[in-house]
C-alpha positions as CSV (number, residue, x, y, z in Angstrom):
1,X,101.6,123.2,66.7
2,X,98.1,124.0,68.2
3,X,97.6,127.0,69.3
4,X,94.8,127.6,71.9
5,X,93.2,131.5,73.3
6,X,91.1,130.1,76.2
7,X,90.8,127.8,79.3
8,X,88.1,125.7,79.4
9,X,89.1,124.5,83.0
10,X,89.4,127.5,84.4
11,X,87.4,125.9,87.6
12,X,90.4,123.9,87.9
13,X,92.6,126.5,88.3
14,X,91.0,128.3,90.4
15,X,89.9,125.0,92.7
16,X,93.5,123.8,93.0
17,X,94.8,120.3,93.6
18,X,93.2,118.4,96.7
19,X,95.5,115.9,98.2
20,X,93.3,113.8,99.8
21,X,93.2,109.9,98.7
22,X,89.2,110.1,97.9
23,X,87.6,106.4,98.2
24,X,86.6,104.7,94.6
25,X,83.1,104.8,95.6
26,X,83.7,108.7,95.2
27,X,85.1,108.4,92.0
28,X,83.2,106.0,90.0
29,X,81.1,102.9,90.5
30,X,82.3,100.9,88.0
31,X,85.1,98.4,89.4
32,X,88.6,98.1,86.9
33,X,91.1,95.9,87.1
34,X,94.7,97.1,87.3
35,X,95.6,94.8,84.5
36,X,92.6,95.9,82.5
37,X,93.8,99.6,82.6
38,X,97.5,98.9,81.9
39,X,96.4,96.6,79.2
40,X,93.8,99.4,77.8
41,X,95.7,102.4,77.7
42,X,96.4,103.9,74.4
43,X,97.4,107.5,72.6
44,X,94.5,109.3,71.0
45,X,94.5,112.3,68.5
46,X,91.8,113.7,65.9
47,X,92.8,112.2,63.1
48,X,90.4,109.7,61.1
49,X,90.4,107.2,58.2
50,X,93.5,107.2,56.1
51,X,95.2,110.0,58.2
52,X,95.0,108.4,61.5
53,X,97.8,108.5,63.0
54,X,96.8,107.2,67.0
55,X,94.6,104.6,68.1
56,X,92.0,106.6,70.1
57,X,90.3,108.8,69.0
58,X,89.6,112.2,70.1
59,X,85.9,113.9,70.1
60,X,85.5,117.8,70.4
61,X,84.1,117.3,73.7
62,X,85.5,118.8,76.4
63,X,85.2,116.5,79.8
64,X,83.5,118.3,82.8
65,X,85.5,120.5,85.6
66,X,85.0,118.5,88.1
67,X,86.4,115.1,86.5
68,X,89.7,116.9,85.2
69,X,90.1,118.4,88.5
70,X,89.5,114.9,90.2
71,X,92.4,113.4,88.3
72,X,94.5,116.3,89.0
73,X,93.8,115.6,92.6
74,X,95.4,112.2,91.9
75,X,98.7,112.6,90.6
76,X,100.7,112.4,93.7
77,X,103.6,109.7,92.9
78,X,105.8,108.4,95.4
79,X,108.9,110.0,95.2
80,X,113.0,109.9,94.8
81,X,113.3,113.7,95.4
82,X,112.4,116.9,97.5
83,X,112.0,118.9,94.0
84,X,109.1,120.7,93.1
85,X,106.6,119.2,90.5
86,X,104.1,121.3,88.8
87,X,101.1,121.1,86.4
88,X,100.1,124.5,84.6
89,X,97.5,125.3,81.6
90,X,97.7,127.4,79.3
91,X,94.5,127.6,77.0
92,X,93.3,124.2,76.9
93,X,96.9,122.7,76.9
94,X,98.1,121.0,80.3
95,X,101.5,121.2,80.8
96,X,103.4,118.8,83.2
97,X,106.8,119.6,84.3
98,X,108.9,120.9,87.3
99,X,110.8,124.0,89.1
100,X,114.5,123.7,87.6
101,X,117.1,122.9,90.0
102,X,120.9,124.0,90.1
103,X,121.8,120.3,91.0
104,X,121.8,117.9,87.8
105,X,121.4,115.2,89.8
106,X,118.0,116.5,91.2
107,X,117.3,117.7,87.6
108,X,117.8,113.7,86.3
109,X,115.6,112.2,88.8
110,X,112.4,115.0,88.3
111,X,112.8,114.3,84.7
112,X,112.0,110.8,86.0
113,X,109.2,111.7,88.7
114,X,108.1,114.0,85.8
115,X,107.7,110.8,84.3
116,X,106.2,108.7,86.7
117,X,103.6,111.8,86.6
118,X,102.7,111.6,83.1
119,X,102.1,107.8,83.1
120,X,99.6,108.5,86.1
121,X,97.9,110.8,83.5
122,X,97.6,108.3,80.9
123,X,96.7,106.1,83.6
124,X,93.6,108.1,85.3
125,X,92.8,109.0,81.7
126,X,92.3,105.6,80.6
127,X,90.4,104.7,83.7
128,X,88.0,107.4,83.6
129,X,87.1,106.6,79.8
130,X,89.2,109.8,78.4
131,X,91.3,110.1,75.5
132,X,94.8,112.4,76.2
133,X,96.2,113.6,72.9
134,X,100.1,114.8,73.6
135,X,101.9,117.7,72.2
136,X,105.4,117.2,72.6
137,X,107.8,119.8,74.2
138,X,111.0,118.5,72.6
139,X,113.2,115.8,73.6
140,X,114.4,117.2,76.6
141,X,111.5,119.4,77.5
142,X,110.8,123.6,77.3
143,X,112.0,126.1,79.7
144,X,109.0,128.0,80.6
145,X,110.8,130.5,82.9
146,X,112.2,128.9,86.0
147,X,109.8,125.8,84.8
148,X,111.1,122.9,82.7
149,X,107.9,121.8,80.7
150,X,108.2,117.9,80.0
151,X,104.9,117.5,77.7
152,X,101.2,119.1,77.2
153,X,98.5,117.5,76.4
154,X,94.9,117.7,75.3
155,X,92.3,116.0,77.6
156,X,89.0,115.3,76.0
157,X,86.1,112.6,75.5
158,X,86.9,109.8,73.2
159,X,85.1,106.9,71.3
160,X,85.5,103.5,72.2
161,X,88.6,102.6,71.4
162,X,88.0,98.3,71.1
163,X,85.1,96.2,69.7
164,X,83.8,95.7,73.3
165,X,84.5,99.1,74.7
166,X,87.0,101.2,76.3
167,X,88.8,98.7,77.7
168,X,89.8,95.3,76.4
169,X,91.6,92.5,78.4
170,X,92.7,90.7,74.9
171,X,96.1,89.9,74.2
172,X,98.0,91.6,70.8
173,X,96.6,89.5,67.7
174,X,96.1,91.2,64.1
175,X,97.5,91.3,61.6
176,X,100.2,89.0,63.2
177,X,99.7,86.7,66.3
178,X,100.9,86.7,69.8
179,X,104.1,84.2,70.1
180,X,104.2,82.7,73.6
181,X,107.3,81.9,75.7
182,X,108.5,78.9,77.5
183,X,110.7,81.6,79.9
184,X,107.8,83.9,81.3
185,X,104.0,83.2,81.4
186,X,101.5,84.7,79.9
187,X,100.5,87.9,81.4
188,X,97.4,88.3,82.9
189,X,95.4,91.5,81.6
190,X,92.4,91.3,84.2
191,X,92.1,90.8,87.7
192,X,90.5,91.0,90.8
193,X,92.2,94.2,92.4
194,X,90.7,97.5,91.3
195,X,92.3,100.3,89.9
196,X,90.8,103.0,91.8
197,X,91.5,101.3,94.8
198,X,94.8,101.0,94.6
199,X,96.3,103.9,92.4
200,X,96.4,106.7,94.9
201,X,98.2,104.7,97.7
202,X,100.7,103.6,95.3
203,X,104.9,103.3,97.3
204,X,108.3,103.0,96.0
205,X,108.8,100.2,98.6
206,X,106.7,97.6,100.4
207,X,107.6,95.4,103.6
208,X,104.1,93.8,103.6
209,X,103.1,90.5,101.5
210,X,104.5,87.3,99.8
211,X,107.6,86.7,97.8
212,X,107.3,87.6,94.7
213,X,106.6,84.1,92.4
214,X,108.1,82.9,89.2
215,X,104.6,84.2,87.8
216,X,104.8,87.9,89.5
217,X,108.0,88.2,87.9
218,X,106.7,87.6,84.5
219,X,103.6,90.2,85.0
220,X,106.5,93.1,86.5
221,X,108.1,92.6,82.9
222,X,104.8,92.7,81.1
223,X,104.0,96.1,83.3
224,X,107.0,97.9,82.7
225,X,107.2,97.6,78.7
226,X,104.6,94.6,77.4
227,X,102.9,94.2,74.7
228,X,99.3,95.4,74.3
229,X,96.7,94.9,71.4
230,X,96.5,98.3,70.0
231,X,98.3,99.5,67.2
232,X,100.8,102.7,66.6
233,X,102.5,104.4,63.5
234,X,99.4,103.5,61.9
235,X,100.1,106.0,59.3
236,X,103.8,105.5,58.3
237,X,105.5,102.4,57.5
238,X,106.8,100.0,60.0
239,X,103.3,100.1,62.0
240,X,103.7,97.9,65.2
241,X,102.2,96.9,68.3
242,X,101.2,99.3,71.3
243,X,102.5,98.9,74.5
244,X,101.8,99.5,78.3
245,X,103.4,102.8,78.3
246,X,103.9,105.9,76.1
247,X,106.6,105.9,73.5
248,X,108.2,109.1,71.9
249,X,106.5,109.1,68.0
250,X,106.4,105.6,68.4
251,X,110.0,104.5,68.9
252,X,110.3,101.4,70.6
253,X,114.5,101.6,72.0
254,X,114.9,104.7,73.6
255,X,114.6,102.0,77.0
256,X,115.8,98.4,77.9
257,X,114.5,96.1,80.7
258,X,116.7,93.8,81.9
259,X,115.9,91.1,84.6
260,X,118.7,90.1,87.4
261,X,118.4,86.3,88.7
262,X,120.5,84.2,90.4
263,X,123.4,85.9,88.7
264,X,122.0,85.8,85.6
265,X,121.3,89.1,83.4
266,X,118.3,88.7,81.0
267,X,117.0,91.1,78.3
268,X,113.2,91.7,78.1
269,X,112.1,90.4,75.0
270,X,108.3,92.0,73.4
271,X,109.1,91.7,69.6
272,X,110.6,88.8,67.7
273,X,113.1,89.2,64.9
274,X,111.5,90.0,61.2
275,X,109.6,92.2,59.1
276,X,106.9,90.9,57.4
277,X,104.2,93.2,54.8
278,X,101.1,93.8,55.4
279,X,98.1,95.9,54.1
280,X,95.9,96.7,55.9
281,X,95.0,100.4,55.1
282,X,93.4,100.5,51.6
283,X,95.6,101.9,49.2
284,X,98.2,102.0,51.4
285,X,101.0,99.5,52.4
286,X,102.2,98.6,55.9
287,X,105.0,96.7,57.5
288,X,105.2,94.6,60.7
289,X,107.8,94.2,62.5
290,X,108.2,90.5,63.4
291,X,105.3,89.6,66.0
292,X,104.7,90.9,69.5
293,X,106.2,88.4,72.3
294,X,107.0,88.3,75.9
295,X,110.4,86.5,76.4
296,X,113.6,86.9,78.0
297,X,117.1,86.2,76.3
298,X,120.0,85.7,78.6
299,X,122.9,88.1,77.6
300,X,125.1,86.9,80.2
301,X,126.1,86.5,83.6
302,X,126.7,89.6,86.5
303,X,126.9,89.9,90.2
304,X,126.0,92.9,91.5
305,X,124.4,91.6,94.6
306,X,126.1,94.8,96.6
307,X,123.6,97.1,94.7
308,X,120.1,94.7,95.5
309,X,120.1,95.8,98.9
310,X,119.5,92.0,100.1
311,X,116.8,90.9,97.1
312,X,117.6,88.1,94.7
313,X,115.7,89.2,91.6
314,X,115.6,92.7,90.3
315,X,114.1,94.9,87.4
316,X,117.1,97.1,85.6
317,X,115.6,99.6,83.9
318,X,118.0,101.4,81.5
319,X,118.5,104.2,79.2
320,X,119.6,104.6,75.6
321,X,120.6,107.3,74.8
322,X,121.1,111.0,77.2
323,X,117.9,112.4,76.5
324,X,115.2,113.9,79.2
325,X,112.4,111.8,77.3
326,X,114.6,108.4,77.6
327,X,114.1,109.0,81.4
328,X,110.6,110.1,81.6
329,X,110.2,106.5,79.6
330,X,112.2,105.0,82.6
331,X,109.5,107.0,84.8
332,X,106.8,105.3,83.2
333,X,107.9,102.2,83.6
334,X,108.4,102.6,87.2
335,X,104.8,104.2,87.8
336,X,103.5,100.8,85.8
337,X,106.1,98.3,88.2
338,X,104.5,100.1,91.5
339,X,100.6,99.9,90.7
340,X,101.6,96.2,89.2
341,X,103.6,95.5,92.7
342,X,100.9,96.2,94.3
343,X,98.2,94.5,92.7
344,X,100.2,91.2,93.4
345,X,100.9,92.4,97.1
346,X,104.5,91.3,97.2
347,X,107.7,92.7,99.0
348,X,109.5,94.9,96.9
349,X,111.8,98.1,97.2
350,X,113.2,100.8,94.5
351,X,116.1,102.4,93.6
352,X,117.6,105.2,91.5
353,X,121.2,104.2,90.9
354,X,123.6,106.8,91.2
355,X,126.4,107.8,89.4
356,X,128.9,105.4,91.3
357,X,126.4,103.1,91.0
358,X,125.9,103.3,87.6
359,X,129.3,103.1,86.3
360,X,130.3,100.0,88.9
361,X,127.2,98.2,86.9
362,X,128.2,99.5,83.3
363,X,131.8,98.2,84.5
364,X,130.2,94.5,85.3
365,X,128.7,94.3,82.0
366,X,125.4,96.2,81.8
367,X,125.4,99.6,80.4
368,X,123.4,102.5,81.9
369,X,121.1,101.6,84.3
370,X,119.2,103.9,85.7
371,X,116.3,102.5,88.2
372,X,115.9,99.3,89.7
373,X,112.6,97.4,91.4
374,X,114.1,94.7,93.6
375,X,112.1,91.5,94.6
């Protein structure tokens, strides 16, 4: 565990958060797509060579005031709940977290606007060319007080993190090739609607735009859990592809995506079956788990049209196991379905299900669901 005596931001702190929706123009001139940024975003720490352990890479650099306290300013989320959501340093470490609540119910959903929170992080981060190393706070967070902390992190410069930049639009190659689908379409990884734009207006809900398309739906999939070119547990074996959000140490099943149509019940699909060896650290041997995909395999049929509030096509996001960091990974995904919705301007509305909810769908055949984005 680091262990830190002083706060370099103390201008933050003493600034506070402005929630204003500042233009891009006031942010940076550079134009990124939302696809770029979802596509780019990867976990850094200090580690190099043999020990490297994350793709980025930090630098001992700490970024200026002003930009941490700009990104601050940005992590207003749309929200489920009226609880309280906080952001605190100490030393250099920010935390994220919220104000405990005597309801559990209120507890489970800030655990997942907690979430949402920490993928805007990663987000911003990205997008403004800085790396965030995380210091985990235990699976279900640390009570700090009357405060539950979800994660800390370490926000400094970073190095390039692809052959071309900071950001790549490439699709997941080396050391084992992208396999296409005949289900979804590719995903697109670049596009014409920028980032900055568009992040700090982000809703749970739209009324305003098109149907979503066979292609939209494909890209949602890709947004809430895709595969993306950079590589994780680059240290230990088992070393896989990265993806568009955050993983706990790298596990890959703490979360399922499951897409409702026409009756139908599909299970997102972003490895294939297999492991296969591969070195690619000298002395050192890696494995690689099948090859990074974007599919959908059909587990059955359901009908739970009484839930969809009037949409044909939804987005069940669903937990593993009954951990506080399986639902933060349900917040990420969420965070990544609303900036995608909205780059593709379609008609879309969210839900967390409750517990009636949730046992009526586990009784039809799909076990805990947690959130849904209808379409």
């Amino acid at each position: 565990m680091l262990q830190y005596t002083f706060n370099p931001y103390w201008k933050i702190v003493k600034t506070g958060i402005n929630k204003s929706n500042p233009s891009r123009e006031n942010m940076t001139e550079e134009i990124t797509s939302i696809e770029t940024v979802l596509n780019s975003r990867c976990s850094s720490g200090f580690e190099v060579g043999i020990n490297k352990r994350h793709w980025g890479i930090l630098t001992s650099k700490i970024p200026e005031a002003t930009k941490i306290n700009k990104i601050l300013s940005l992590l207003q989320i749309p929200r489920f709940s009226e609880g309280k959501l906080q952001n605190w340093f100490e030393g250099e470490r920010l935390f994220l977290g919220f104000q405990a609540d005597n309801d559990t119910v209120v507890n489970r959903i800030l655990n997942i606007e907690s979430g949402m929170q920490q993928q805007a992080l990663n987000l911003y981060c990205t997008a403004f060319k800085l790396g965030l190393g995380t210091i985990n706070q235990g699976i279900d967070g640390t009570p700090y007080g009357e405060k539950i902390a979800a994660t800390s992190y370490i926000i400094r410069e970073t190095l390039p993190s692809y052959k071309r930049g900071f950001f790549t639009t490439s699709k997941p190659g080396q050391p084992r090739s992208f396999k296409s689908s005949k289900k979804l379409s590719a995903p697109v990884r670049e596009s014409k609607q920028d980032f900055f734009t568009n992040m700090p207006s982000l809703t749970s809900s739209s009324n305003k735009g098109s149907q979503a398309s066979e292609h939209d739906k494909s890209q949602l999939l890709w947004a809430a859990k895709g595969r993306t070119p950079h590589l994780i547990r680059l240290q230990v074996l088992k070393m896989m592809w990265g993806l568009t959000i955050p993983t706990w140490k790298g596990g890959q099943d703490y979360t399922r995506v499951h897409l409702i149509t026409g009756k139908k019940n599909y299970l997102y699909t972003n490895l294939t079956k297999g492991i296969i060896p591969k070195s690619i650290v000298p002395q050192q041997i890696s494995w690689i788990q099948g090859r990074p995909t974007h599919d959908l395999e059909q587990t059955g049929e359901i009908n739970i049209d009484n839930m969809l509030d009037g949409f044909n096509n939804a987005i069940i996001l669903c937990n593993n196991e009954n951990t506080n960091k399986s639902l933060w990974e349900i917040g990420y995904m969420l965070e990544n379905l609303f900036l995608q919705a909205k780059s593709l301007q379609i008609i879309f509305k969210s839900k967390i299900f409750s517990q009636s909810e949730i046992q009526e769908i586990g009784n039809k055949g799909l076990s805990n669901p947690v959130a849904a984005v209808m379409f």
